[in-house]
N, C-alpha and C positions, 0 to 999 in steps of 0.2 A: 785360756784361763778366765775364770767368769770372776776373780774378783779383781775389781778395777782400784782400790784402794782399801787397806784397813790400818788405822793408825793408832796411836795414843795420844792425848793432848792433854797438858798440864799446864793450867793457868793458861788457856789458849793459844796456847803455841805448842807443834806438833814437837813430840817430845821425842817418837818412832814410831817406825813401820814396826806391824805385830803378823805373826801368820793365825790359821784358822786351828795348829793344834794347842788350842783353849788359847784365845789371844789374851785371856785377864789370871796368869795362872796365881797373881798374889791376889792380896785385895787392894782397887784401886785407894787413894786419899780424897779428899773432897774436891781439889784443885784438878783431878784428872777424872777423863772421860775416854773411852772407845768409839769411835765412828766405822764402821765397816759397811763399803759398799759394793755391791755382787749384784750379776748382771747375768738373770738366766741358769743359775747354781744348778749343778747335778744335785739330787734328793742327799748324795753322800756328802757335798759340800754344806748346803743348808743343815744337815742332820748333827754337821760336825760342831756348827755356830751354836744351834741351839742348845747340843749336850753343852756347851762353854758357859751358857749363859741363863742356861733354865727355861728353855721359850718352850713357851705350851704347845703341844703337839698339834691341838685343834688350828690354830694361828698357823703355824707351822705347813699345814697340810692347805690352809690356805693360798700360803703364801708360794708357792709350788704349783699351783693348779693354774691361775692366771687369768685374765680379763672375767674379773668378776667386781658386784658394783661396789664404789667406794662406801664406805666403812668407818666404823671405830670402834674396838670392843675393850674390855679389861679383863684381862689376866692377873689376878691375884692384885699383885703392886709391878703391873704392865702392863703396859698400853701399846695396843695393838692396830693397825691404821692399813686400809688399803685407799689408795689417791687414781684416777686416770688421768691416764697426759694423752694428750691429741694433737694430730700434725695434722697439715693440710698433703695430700699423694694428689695432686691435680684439680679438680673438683670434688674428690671424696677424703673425708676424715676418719685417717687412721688413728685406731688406738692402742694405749699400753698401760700396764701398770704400774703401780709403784705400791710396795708393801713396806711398813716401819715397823720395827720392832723398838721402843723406846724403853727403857731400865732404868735403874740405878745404875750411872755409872757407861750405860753405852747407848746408844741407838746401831741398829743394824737396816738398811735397807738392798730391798731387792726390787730387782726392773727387771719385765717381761715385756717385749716389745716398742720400748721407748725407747725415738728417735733422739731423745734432748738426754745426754748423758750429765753426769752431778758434776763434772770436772772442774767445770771453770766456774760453778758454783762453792766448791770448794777450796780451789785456788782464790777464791773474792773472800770468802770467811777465811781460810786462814792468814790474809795480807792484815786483819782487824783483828790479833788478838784479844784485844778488847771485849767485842761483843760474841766472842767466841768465849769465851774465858765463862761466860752466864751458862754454859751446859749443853746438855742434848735436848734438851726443849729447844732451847733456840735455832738450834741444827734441825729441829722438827720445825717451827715456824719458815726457818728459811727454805726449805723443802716442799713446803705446801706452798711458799709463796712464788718460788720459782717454776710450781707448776700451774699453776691458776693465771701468772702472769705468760704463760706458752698458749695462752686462749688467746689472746687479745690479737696475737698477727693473722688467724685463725678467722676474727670476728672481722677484721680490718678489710682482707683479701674477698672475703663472702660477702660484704660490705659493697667494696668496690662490683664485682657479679650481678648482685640483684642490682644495684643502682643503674648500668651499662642496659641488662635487661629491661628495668622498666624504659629509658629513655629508647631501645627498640620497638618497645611495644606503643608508645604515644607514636612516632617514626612511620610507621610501618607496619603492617598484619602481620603478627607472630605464625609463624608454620610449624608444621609435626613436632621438626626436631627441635626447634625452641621452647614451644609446649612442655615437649618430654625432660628438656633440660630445668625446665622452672619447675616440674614437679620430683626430680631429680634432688635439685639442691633443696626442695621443701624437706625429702624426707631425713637428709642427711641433718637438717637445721633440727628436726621432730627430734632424730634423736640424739644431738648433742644437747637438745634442751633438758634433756629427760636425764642424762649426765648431769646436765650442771645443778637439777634440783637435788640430784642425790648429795653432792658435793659441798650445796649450800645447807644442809642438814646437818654434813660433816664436820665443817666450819662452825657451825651454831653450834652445835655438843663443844667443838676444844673452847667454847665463850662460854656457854650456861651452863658449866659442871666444875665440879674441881676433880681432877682426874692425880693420880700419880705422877710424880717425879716433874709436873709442871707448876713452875711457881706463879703467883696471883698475876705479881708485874708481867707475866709474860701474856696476858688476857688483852689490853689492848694490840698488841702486836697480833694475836688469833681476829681480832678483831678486824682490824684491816686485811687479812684474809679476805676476813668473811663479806667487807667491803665490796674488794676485788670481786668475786664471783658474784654477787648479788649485779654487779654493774654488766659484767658479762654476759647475763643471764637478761640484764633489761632491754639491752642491746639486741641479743638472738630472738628475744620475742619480738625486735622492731623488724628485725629483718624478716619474719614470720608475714608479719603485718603487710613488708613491703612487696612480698613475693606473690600472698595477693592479689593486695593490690595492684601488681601488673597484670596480672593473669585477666583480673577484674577490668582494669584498663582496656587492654586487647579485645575483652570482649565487646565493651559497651564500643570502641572504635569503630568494631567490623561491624555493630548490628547498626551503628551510626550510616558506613558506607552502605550498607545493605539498603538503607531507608532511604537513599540519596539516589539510589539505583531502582529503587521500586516507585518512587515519584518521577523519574526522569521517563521511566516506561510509560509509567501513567498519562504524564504530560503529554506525550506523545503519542500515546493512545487514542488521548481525545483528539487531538490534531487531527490524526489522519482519518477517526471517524466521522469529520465531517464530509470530505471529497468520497471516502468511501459509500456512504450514506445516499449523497447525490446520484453517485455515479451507480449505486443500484436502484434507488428508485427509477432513474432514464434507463437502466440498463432491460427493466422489464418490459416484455414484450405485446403490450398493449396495442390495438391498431388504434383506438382513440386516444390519442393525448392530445391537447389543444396546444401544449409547448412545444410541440414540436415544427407548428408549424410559421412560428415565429422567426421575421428573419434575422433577430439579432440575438436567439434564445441561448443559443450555445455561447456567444461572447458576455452575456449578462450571468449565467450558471457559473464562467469557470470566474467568473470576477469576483460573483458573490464567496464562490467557494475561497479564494485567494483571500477576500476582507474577513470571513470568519478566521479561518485559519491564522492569520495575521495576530485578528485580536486576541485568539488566544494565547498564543504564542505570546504576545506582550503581557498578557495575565499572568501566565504561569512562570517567564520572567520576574514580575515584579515579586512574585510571590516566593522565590527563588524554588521554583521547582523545574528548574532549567538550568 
């Protein structure tokens, strides 16, 4: 059965469970509201909600389809909302959605692939009669807020990744697989960014409009929302920043060791072209050489060769190319 709860509430305290044929069949009173929530609804379930409540067909056929971007539009005197919620599945971020239909009188929402069910979001609002008792706006503020607050362990864990990553990359030469895993989480962070601008757009229309069946005082409360995500959002571009950044790391490391590797040859180079040097000038086959017939010439050659060598060798010591 796809729907997971549909009630009545008056004066903030649930007054009954209702079913889907026409759950509002009188007219509600001011003190009462409708919440109905449905998880994946057959077309004949959603079809049944809307003929109860008058939901625009275009909304309707939206709210049906699924993983499409969030949203706000208006219907007549209805306000019509699509939200994405995001899990972390290992290193990759799954999504789902969340579709509102707000009224006079009810809020209806539907979920397409969200792991974070409304339950115990609902079980918290109805233990505070109180701030339930202010309507289905407020059941819309607490809905957005407990999906925008489902980012944060999201941003937390991805957090903790790139941070471990960079401190590999100072450590140590990054290889293939770590490569491919830091462009990996790049692309997943690309486009949960691109989520959370639409989302921050979302949030900015329920603050800078006056919409249906939301009253003024419930503006700051949109407004921390809108908080929430904007902070989300500063977050996933630091971690953007930091993924770089290692990558950037890694690089300048290895072209560091690379430089440290092509001075040590070098030093070395010159070392050994001195003996080398020596030893093919004697090596040619001249019948006149007048060194050669010195009789200390070979003990004075390999000494000199031994004091250059030496002095270089302390040279490119001090110079630390050794």
């Amino acid at each position: 059965m796809t729907v997971i709860a549909a009630r009545r509430y008056r004066e903030g305290k649930m007054a009954e469970d209702v079913t889907l044929d026409c759950v509002a069949p009188e007219p509600l009173s001011p003190s009462e509201f409708v919440w109905i929530g449905l998880h994946e609804p057959s077309a004949e379930e959603l079809q049944s909600v809307a003929d109860c409540f008058g939901l625009h067909p275009l909304a309707v056929e939206d709210a049906l389809k699924g993983l499409q971007l969030p949203k706000v539009e208006q219907y007549g005197d209805q306000l019509f909302l699509i939200l994405r919620t995001a899990h972390l599945e290992g290193e990759q971020i799954a999504y789902g959605e969340t579709s509102i239909f707000l009224g006079k009188g009810f809020i209806v929402t539907v979920r397409h692939g969200s792991a974070r069910a409304h339950t115990d979001l609902r079980a918290r609002l109805e233990s505070a009669p109180v701030t339930l008792a202010h309507g289905p706006d407020y059941v819309l503020h607490s809905i957005m807020d407990f999906i925008v607050n489902g980012y944060f362990p999201i941003v937390e864990a991805l957090e903790e990744q790139v941070l471990a990553m960079e401190a590999e990359a100072e450590a140590d030469f990054l290889d293939r697989s770590a490569i491919k895993r830091i462009f990996a989480i790049r692309r997943e962070i690309v486009r949960f960014q691109r989520l959370l601008g639409v989302m921050t757009d979302v949030a900015a229309h329920m603050v800078n409009h006056e919409l249906p069946h939301v009253d003024a005082d419930m503006v700051p409360y949109f407004r921390d929302v809108l908080d929430h995500v904007r902070r989300v959002e500063y977050r996933v571009t630091g971690l953007r920043e930091f993924l770089t950044s290692a990558a950037e790391t890694s690089s300048l490391l290895e072209q560091q060791r690379q430089g440290d590797i092509t001075r040590n040859l070098a030093a070395w180079a010159a070392i050994l072209a001195v003996p080398t040097a020596v030893a093919g000038i004697y090596g040619m086959n001249f019948k006149f050489m007048p060194e050669l017939d010195w009789r200390y010439g070979y003990h004075i050659t390999v000494a000199g060769m031994a004091i250059a060598c030496g002095y270089l060798y302390w040279r490119f010591r001090r110079s630390r190319w050794l």
